[in-house]
PyMOL Python script that loads the backbone (N, CA, C, O; Angstrom):
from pymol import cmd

cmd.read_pdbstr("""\
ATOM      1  N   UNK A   1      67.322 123.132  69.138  1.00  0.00           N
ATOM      2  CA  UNK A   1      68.370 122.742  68.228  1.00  0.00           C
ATOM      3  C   UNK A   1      68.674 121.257  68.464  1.00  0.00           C
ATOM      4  O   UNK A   1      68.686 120.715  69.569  1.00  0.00           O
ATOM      5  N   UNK A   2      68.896 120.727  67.401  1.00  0.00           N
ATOM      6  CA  UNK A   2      69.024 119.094  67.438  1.00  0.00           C
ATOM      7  C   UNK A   2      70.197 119.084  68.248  1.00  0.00           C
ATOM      8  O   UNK A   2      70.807 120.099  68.585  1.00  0.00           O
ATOM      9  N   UNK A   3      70.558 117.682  68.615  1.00  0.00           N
ATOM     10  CA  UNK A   3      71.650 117.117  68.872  1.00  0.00           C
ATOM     11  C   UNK A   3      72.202 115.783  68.964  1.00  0.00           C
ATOM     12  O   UNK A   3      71.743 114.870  69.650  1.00  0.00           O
ATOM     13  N   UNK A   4      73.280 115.741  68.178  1.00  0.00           N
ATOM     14  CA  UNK A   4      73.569 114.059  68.058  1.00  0.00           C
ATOM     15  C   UNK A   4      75.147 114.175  68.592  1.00  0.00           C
ATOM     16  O   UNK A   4      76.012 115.034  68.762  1.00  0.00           O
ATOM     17  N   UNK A   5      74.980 112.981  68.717  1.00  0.00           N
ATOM     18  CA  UNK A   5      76.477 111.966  69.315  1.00  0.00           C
ATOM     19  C   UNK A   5      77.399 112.027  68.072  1.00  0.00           C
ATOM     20  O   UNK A   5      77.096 112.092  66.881  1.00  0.00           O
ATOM     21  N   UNK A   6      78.980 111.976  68.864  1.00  0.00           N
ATOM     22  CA  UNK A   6      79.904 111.721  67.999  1.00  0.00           C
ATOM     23  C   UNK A   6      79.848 111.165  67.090  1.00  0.00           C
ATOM     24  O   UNK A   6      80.133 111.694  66.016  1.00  0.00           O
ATOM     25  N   UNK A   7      79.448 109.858  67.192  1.00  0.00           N
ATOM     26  CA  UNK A   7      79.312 108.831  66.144  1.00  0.00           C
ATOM     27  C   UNK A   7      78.052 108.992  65.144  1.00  0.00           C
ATOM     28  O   UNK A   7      78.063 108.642  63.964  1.00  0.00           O
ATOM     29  N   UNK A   8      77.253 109.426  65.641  1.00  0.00           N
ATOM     30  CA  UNK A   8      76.060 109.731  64.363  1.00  0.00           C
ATOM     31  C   UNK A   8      76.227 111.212  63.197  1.00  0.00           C
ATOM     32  O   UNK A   8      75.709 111.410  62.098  1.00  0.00           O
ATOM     33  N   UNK A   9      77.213 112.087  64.056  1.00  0.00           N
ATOM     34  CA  UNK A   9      77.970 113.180  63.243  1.00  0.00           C
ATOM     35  C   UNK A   9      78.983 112.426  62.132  1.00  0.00           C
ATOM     36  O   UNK A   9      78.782 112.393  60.918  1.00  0.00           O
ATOM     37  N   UNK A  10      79.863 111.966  62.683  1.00  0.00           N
ATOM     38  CA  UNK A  10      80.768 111.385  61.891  1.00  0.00           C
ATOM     39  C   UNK A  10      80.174 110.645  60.625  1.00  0.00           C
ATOM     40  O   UNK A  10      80.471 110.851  59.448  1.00  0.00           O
ATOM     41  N   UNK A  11      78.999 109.468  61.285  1.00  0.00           N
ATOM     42  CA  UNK A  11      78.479 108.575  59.755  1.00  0.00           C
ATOM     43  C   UNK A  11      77.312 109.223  59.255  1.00  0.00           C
ATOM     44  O   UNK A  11      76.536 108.426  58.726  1.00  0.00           O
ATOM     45  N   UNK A  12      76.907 110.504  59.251  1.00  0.00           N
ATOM     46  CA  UNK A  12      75.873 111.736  58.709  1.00  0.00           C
ATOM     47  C   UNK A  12      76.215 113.003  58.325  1.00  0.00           C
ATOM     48  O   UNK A  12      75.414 113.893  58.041  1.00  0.00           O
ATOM     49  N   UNK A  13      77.696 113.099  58.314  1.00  0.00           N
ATOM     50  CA  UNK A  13      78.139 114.590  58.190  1.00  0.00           C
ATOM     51  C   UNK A  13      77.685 115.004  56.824  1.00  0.00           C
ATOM     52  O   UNK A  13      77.429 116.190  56.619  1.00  0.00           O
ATOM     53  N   UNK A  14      77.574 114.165  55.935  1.00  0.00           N
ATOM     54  CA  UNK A  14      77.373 115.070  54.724  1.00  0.00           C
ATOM     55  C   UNK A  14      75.356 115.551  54.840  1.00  0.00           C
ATOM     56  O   UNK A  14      74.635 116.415  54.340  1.00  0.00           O
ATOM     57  N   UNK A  15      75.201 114.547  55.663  1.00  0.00           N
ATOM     58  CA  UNK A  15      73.271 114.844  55.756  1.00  0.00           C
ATOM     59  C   UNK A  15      73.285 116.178  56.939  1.00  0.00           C
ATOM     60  O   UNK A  15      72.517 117.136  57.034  1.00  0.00           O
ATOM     61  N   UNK A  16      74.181 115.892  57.558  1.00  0.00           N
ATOM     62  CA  UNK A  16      73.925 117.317  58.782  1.00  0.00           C
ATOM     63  C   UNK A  16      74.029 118.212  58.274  1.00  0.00           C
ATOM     64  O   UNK A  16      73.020 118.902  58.128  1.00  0.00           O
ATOM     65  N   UNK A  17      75.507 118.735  57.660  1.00  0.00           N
ATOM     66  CA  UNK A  17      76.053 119.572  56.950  1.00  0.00           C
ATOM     67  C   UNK A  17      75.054 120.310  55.761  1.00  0.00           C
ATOM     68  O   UNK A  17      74.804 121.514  55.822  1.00  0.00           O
ATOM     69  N   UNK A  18      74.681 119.696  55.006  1.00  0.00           N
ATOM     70  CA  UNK A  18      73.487 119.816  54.202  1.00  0.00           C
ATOM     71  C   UNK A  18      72.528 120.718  55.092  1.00  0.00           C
ATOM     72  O   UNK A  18      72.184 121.889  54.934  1.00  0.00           O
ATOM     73  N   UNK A  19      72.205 119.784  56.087  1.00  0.00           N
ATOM     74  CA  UNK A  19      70.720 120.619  56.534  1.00  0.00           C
ATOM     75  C   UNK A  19      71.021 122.061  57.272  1.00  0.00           C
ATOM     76  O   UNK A  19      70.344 123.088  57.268  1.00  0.00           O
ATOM     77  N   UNK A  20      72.293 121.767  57.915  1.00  0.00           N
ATOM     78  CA  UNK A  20      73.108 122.898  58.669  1.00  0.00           C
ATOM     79  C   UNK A  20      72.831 124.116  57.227  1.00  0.00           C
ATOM     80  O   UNK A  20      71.983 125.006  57.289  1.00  0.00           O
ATOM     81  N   UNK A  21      73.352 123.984  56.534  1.00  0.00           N
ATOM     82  CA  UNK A  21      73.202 124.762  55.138  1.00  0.00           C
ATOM     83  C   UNK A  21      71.738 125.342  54.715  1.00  0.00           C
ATOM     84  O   UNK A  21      71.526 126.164  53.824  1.00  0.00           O
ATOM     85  N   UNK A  22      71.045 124.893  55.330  1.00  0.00           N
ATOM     86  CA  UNK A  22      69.688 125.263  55.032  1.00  0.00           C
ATOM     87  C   UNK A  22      68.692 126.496  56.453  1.00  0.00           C
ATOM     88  O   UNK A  22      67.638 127.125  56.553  1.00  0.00           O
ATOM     89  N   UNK A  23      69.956 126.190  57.265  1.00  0.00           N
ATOM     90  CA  UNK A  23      69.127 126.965  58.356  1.00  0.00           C
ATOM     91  C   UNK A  23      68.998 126.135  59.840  1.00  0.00           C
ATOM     92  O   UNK A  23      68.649 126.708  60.872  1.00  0.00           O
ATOM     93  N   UNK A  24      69.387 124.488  59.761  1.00  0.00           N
ATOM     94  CA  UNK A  24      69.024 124.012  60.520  1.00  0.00           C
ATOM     95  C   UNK A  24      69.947 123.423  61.631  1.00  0.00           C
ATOM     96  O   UNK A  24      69.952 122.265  62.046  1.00  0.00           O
ATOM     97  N   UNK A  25      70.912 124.715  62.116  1.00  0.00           N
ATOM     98  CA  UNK A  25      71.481 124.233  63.266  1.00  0.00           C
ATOM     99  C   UNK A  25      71.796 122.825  63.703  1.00  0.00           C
ATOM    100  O   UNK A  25      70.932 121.965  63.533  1.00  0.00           O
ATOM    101  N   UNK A  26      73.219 122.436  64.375  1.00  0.00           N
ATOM    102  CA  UNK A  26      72.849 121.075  65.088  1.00  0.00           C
ATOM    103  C   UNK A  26      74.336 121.001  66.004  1.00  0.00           C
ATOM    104  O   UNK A  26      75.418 121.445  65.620  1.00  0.00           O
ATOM    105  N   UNK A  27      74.035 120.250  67.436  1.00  0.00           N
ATOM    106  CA  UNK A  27      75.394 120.677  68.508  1.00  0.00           C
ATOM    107  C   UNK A  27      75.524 119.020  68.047  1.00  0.00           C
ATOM    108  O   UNK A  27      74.852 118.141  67.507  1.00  0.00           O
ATOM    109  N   UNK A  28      76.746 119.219  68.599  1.00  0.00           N
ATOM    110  CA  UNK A  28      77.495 117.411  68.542  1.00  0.00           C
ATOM    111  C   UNK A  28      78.020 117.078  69.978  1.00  0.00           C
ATOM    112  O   UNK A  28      78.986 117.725  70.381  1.00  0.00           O
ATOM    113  N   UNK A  29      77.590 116.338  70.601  1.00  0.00           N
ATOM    114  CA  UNK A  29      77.752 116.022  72.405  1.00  0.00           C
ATOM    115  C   UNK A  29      78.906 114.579  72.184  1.00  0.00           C
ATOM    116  O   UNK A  29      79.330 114.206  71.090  1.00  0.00           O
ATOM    117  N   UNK A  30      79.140 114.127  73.145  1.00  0.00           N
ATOM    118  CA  UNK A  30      80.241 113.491  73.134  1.00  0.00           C
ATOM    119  C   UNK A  30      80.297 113.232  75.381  1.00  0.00           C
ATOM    120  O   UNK A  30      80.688 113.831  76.383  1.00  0.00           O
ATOM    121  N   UNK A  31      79.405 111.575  74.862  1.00  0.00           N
ATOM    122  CA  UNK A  31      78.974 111.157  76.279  1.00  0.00           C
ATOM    123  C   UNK A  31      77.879 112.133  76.667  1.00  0.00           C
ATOM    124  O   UNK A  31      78.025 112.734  77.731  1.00  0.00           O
ATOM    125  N   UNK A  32      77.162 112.286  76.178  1.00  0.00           N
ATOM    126  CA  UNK A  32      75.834 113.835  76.150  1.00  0.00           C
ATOM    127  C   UNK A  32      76.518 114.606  76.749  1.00  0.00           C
ATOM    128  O   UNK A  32      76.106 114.636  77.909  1.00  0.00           O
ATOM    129  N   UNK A  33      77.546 115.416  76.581  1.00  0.00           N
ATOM    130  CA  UNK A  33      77.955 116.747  76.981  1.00  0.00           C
ATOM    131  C   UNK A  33      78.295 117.593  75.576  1.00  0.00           C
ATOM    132  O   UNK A  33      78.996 117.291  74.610  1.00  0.00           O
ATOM    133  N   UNK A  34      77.735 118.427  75.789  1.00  0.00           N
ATOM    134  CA  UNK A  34      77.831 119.517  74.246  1.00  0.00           C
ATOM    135  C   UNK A  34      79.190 119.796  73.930  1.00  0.00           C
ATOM    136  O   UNK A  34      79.778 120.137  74.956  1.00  0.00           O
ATOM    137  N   UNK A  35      79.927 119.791  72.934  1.00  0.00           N
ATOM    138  CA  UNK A  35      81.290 120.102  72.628  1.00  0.00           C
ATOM    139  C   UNK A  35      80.735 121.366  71.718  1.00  0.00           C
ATOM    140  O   UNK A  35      80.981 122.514  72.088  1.00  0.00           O
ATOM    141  N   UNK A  36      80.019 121.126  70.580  1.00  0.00           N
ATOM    142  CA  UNK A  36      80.490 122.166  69.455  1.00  0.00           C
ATOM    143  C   UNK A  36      79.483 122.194  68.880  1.00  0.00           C
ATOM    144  O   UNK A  36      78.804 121.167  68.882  1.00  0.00           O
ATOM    145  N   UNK A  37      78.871 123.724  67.966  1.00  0.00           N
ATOM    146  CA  UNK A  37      77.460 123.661  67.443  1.00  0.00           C
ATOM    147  C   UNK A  37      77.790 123.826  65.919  1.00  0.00           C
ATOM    148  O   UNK A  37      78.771 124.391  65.436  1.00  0.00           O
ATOM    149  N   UNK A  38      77.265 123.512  65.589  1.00  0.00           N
ATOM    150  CA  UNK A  38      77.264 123.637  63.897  1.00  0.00           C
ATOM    151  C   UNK A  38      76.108 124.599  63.143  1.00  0.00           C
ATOM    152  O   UNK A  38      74.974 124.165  62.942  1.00  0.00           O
ATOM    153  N   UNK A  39      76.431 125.658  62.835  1.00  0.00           N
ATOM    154  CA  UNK A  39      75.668 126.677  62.348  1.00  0.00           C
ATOM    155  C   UNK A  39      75.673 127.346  60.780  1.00  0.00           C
ATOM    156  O   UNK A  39      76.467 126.674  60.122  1.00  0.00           O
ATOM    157  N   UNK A  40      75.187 128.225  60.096  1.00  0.00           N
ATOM    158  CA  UNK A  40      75.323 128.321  58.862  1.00  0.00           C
ATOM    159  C   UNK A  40      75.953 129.187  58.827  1.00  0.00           C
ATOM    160  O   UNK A  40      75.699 129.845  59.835  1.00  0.00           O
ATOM    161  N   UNK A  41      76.844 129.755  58.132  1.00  0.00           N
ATOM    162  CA  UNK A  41      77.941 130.918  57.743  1.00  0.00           C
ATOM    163  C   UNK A  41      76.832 131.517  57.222  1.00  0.00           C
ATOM    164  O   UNK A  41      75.965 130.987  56.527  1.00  0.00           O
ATOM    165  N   UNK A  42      76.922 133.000  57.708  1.00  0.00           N
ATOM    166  CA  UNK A  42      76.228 133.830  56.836  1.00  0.00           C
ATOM    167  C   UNK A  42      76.721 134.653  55.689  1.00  0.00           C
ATOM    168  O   UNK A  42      77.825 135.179  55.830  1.00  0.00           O
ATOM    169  N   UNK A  43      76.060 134.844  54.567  1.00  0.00           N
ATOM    170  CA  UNK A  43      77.035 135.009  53.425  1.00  0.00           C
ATOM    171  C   UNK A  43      78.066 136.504  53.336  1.00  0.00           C
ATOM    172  O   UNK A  43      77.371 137.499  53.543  1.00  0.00           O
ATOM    173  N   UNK A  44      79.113 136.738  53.152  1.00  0.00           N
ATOM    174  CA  UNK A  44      79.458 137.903  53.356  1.00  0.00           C
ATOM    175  C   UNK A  44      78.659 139.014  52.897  1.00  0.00           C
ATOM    176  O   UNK A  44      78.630 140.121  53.435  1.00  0.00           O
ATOM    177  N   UNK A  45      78.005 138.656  51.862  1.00  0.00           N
ATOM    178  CA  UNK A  45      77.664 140.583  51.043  1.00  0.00           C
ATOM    179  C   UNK A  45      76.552 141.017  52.185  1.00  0.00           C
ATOM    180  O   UNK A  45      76.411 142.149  52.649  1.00  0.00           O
ATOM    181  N   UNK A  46      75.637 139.574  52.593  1.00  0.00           N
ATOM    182  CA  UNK A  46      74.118 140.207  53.574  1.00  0.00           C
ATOM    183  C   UNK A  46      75.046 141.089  54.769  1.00  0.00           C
ATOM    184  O   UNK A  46      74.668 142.176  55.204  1.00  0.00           O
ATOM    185  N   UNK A  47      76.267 140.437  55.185  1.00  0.00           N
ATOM    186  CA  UNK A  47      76.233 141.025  56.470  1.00  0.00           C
ATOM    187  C   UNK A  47      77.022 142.433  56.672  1.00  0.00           C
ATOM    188  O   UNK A  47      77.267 142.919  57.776  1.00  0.00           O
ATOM    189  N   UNK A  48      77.472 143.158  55.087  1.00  0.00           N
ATOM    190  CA  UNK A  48      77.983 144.267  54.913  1.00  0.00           C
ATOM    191  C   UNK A  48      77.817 144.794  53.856  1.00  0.00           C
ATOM    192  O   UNK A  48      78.764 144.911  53.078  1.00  0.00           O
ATOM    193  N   UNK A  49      76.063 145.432  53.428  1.00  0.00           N
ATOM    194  CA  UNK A  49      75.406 146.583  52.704  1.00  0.00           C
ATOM    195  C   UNK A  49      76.782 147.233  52.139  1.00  0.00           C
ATOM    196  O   UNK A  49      77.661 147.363  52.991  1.00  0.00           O
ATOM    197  N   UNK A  50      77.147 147.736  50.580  1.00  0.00           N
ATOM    198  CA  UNK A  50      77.735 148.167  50.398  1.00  0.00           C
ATOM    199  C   UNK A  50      77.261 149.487  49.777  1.00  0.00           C
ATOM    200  O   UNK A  50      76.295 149.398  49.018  1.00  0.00           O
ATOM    201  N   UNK A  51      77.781 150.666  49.980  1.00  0.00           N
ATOM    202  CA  UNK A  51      77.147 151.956  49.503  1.00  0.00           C
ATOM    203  C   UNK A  51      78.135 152.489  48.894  1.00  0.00           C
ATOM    204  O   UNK A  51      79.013 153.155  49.443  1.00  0.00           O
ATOM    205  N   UNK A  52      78.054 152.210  47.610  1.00  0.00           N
ATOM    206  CA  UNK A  52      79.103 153.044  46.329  1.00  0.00           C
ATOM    207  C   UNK A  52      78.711 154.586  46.297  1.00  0.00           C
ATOM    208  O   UNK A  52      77.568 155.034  46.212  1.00  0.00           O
ATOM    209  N   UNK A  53      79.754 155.217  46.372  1.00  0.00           N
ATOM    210  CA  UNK A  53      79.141 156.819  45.671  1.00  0.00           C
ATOM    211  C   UNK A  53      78.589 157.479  47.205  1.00  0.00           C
ATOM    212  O   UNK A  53      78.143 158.622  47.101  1.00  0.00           O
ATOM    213  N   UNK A  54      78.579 157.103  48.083  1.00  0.00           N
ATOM    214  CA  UNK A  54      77.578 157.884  49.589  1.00  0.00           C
ATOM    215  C   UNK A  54      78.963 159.224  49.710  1.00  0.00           C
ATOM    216  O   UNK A  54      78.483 160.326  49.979  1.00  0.00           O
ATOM    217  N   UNK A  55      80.095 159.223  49.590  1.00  0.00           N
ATOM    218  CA  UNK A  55      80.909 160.320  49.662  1.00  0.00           C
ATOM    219  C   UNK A  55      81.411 161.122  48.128  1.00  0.00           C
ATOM    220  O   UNK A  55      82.543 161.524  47.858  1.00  0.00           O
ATOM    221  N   UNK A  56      80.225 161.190  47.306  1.00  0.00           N
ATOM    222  CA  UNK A  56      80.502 161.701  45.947  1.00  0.00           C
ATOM    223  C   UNK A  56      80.913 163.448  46.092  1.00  0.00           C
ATOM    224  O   UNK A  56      80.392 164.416  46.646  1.00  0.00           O
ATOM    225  N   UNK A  57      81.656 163.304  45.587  1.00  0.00           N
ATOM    226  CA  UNK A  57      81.780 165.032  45.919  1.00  0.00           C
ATOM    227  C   UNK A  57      82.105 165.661  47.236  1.00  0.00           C
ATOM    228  O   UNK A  57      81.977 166.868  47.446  1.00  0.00           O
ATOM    229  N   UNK A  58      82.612 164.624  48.283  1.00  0.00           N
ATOM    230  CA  UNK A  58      82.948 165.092  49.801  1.00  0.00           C
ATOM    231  C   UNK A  58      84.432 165.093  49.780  1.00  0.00           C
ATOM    232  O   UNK A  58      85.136 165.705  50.584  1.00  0.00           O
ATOM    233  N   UNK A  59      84.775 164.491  48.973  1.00  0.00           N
ATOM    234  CA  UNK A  59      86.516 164.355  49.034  1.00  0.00           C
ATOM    235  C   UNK A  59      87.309 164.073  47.684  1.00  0.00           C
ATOM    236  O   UNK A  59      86.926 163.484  46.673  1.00  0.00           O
ATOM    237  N   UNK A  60      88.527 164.670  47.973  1.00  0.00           N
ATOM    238  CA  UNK A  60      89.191 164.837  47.016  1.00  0.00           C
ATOM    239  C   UNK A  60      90.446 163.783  46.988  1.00  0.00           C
ATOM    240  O   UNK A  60      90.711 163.471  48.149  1.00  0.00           O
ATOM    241  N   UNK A  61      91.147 163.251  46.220  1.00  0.00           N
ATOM    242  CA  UNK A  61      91.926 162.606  46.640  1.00  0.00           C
ATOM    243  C   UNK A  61      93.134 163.105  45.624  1.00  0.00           C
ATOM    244  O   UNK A  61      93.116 163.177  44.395  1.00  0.00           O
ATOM    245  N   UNK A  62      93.997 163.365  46.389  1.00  0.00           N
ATOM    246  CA  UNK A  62      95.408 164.104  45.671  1.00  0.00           C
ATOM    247  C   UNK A  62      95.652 163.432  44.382  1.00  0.00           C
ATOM    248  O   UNK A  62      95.491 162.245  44.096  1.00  0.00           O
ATOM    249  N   UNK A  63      96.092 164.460  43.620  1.00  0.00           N
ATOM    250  CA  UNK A  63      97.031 163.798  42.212  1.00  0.00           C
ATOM    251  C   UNK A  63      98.399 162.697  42.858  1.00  0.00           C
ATOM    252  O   UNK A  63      98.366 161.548  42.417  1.00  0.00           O
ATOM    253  N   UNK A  64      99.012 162.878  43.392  1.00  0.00           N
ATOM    254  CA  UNK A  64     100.259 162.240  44.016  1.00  0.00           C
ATOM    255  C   UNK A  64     100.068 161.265  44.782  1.00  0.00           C
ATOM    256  O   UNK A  64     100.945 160.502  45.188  1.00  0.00           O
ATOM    257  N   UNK A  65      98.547 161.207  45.111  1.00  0.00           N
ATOM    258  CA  UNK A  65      98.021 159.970  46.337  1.00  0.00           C
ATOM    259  C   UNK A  65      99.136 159.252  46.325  1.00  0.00           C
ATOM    260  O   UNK A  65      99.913 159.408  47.267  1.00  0.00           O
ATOM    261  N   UNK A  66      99.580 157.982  44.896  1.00  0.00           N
ATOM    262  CA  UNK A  66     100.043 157.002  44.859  1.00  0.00           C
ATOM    263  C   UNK A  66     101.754 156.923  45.509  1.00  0.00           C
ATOM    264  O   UNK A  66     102.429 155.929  45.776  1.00  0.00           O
ATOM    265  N   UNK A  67     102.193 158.860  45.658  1.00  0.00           N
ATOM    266  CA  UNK A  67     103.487 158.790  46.161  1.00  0.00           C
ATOM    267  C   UNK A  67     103.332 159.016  47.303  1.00  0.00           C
ATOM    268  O   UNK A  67     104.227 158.664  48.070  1.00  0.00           O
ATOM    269  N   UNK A  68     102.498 159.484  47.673  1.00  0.00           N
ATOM    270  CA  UNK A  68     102.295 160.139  49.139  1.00  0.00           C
ATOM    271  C   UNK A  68     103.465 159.572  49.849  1.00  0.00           C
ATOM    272  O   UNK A  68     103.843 158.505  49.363  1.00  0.00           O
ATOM    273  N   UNK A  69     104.245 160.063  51.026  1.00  0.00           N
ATOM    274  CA  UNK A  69     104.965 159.614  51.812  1.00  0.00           C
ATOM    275  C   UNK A  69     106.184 158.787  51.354  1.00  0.00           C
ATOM    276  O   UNK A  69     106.793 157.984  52.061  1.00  0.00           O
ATOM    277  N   UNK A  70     106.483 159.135  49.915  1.00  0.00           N
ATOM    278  CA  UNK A  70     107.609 158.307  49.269  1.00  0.00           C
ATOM    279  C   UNK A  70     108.585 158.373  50.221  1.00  0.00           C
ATOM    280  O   UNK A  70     108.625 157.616  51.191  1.00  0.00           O
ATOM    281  N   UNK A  71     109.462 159.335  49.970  1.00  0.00           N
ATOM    282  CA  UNK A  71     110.635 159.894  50.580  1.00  0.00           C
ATOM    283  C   UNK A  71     110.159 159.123  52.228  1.00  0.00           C
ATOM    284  O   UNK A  71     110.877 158.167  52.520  1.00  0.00           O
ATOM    285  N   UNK A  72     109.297 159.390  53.029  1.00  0.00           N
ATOM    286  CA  UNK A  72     109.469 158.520  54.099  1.00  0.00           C
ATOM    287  C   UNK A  72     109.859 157.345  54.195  1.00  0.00           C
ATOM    288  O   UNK A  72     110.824 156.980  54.865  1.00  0.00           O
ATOM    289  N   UNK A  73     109.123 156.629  53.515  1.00  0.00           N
ATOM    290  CA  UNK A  73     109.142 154.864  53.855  1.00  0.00           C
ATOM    291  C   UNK A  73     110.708 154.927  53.046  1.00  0.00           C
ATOM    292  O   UNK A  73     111.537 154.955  53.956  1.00  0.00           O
ATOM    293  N   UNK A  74     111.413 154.959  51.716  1.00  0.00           N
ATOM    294  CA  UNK A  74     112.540 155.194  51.237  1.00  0.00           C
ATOM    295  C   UNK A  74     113.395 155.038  52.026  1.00  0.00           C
ATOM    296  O   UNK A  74     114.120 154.045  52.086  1.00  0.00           O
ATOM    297  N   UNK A  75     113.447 156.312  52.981  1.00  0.00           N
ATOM    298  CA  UNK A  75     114.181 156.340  53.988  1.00  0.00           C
ATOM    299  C   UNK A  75     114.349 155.076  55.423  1.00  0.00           C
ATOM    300  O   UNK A  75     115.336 154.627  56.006  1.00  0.00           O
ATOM    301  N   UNK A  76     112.885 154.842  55.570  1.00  0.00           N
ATOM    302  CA  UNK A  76     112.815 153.844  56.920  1.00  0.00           C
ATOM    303  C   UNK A  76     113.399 152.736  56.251  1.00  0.00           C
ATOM    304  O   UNK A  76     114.255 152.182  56.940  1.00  0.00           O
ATOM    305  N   UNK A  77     113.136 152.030  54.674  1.00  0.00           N
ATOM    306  CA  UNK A  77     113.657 150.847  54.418  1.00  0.00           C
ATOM    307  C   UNK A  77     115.187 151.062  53.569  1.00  0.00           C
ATOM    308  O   UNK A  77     115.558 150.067  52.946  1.00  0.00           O
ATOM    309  N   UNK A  78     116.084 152.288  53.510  1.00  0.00           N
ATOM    310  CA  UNK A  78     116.998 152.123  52.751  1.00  0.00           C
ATOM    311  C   UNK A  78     117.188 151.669  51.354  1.00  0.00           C
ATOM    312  O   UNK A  78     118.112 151.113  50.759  1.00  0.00           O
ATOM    313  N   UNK A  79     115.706 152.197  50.944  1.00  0.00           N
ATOM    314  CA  UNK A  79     115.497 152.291  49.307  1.00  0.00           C
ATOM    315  C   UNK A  79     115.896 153.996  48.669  1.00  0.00           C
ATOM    316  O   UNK A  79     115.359 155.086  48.864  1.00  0.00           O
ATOM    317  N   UNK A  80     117.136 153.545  47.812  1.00  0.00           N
ATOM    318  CA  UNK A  80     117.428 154.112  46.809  1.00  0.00           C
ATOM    319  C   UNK A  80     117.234 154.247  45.452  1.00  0.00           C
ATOM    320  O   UNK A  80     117.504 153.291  44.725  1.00  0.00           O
ATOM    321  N   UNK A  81     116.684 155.578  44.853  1.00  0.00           N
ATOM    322  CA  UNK A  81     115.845 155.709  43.668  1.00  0.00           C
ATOM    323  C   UNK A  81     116.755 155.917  42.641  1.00  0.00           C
ATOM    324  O   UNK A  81     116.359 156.069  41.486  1.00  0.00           O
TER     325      UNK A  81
END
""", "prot")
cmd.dss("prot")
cmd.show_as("cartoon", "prot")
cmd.util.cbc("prot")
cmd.orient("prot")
């Protein structure tokens, strides 16, 4: 993994950043000691497969779902209907 100095981050960030974006890692040292690496965010959807429908027909979900537990919370916050 590359590595550049404070000062060559600072007057290249938009060229690092860029390449960072492409896959290409890079740490930023400061007096050559490593502070911080610069890596690519990976995109949310790759890193959580979504499976619509895998519990079709396993569960039911009440007519009332949306009141469920009215009368509780009512009570804990001193809401009157």
């Amino acid at each position: 993994m590359r590595t550049v100095n404070m000062h060559q981050a600072k007057t290249h960030l938009s060229r690092l950043v860029d390449r960072a974006s492409k896959g290409e890692g890079f740490i930023i040292a400061r007096a050559g000691k490593p502070l911080v690496k610069v890596v690519p965010i990976e995109p949310r959807d790759a890193a959580l497969p979504r499976r619509l429908g895998f519990l079709a027909g396993e569960i039911k979900v009440p007519d009332d779902f949306d009141r469920m537990g009215q009368d509780e919370i009512e009570r804990q916050f001193g809401v009157r209907s």
